[in-house]
C-alpha positions, 0 to 999 in steps of 0.5 A, a space after each residue: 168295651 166301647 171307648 168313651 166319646 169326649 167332646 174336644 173343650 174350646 173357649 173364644 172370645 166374641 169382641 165388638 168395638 164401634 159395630 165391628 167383631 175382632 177375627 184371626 185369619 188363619 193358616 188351615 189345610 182348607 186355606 186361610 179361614 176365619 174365627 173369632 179367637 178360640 182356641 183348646 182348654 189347656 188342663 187346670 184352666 177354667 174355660 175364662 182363663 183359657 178365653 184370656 189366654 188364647 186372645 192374648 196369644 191369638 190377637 195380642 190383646 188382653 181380654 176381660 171376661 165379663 159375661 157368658 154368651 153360650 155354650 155351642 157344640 158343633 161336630 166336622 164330619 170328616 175324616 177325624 169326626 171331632 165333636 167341639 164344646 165351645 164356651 163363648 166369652 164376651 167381655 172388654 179388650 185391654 191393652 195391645 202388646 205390639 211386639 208379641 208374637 202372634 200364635 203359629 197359624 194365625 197370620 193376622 187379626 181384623 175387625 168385621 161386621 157382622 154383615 161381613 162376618 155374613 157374607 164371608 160363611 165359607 171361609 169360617 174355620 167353625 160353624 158356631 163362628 156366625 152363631 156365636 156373633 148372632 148371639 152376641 148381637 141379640 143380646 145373650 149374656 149369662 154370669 160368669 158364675 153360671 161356670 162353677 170350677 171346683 178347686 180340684 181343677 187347678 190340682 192337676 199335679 195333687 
């Protein structure tokens, strides 16, 4: 019997603030590359959780969810051959906790614009970094409740 193929789920979160987007610059073994704050859908969560909480631990900010921007998947084609299924968030930035520890790998945050984020093409950690930021700057937006998450997902343990 064949296995089943299953995408690998990421959230990020897309932040613009006075014409520039919030990236984490981090450690990969292609070097030091660049991403919006994504990260893997932990089980029980819903991709808006995980979106908050992968910003917090990835740039130490509070993110506030409020609109969709898309759902994007792109596949590498190396030796691991991964398909990823991102929910891309865009939303309001809150408040900045100095002192919390950034995740393992990410060795700091920046503010780019989208000229930069442009220019900067092979140092993206994903293909659908620039995809998600030229959606975001046409317009795109989509209600939070096009997500529906049935009570069964936060019953991991039932």
């Amino acid at each position: 019997m064949a296995m089943r193929w299953k995408p690998n789920v990421t959230v990020a979160a897309v932040i613009e603030k006075n014409g520039r987007f919030l990236l984490v610059e981090e450690e990969t073994s292609n070097g030091l590359m660049l991403n919006t704050p994504a990260g893997h859908l932990d089980p029980g969560e819903s991709p808006a959780e995980g979106c908050i909480r992968e910003t917090l631990e990835e740039t130490a900010h509070h993110f506030t969810p409020t609109a969709l921007l898309g759902v994007y998947m792109a596949r590498t084609r190396r030796a691991d051959d991964i398909t990823y299924m991102r929910f891309a968030f865009t939303g309001t930035l809150g408040a900045f906790e100095a002192d919390r520890p950034l995740d393992d790998g990410i060795v700091r945050t920046l503010w780019m614009t989208a000229d930069e984020i442009r220019a900067s093409r092979e140092r993206h950690r994903s293909p659908l970094l620039l995809q998600c930021v030229e959606d975001f700057l046409a317009g795109k937006r989509y209600p939070l409740d096009l997500i529906h998450i049935d009570a069964s997902v936060g019953a991991l343990d039932a």
